[in-house]
C-alpha positions in Angstrom: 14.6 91.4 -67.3 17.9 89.8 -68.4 17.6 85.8 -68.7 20.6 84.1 -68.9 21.8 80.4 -68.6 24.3 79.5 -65.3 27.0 77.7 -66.7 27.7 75.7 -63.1 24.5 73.9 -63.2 22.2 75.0 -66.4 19.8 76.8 -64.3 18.3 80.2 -65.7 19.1 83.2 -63.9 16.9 86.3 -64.1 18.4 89.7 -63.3 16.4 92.9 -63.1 18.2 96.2 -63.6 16.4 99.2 -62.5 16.7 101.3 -65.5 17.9 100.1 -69.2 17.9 102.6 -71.7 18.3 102.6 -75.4 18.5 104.8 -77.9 19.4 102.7 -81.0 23.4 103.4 -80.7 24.8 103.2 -76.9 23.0 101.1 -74.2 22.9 102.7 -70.6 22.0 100.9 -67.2 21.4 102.9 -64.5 20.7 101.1 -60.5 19.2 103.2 -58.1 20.9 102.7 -54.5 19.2 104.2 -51.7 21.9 103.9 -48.9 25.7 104.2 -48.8 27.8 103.2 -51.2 29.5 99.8 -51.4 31.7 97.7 -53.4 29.5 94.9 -53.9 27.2 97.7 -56.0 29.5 98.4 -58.7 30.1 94.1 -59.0 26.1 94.4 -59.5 26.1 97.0 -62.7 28.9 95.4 -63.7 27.1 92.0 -64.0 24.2 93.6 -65.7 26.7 95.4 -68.6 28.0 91.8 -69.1 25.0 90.5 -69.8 24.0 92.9 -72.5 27.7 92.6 -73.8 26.4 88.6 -74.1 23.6 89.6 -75.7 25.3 91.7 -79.0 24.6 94.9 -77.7 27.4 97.5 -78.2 28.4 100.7 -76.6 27.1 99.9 -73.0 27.8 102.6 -70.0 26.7 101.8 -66.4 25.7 104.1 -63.9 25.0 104.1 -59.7 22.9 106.4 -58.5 22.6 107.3 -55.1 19.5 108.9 -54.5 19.4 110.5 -51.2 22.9 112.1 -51.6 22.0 112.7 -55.4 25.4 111.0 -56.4 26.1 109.6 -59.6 28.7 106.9 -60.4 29.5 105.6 -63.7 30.8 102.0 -63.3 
């Protein structure tokens, strides 16, 4: 889970990526999308990078995959 603060009323948000993985060096989030692709998805990963960007993390990819079709985005 990714906590953060919302700066337009000082609420905290939580957002849950499907899939954050680590290894030390590079930071990868993956989100598993079970329908057709849309705009709105890539605006999701991108929100999730942002927020381990925030949160000192360094080399961060981001990745969409659509399961049924078995494609991959990166983001």
């Amino acid at each position: 889970t990714i906590l953060f603060v919302n700066p337009d009323d000082g609420s905290v948000v939580e957002r849950r990526p499907d899939r954050v993985m680590y290894d030390g060096r590079q930071m990868v989030v993956v989100d598993f999308k079970f329908g057709s692709p849309k705009d709105g998805h890539k605006d999701q990963v991108r929100s999730y990078m942002k927020r381990l960007d925030e949160m000192g993390y360094p080399d961060i990819k981001g990745y969409l995959w659509y399961v049924f079709s078995n494609q991959i985005e990166e983001v």
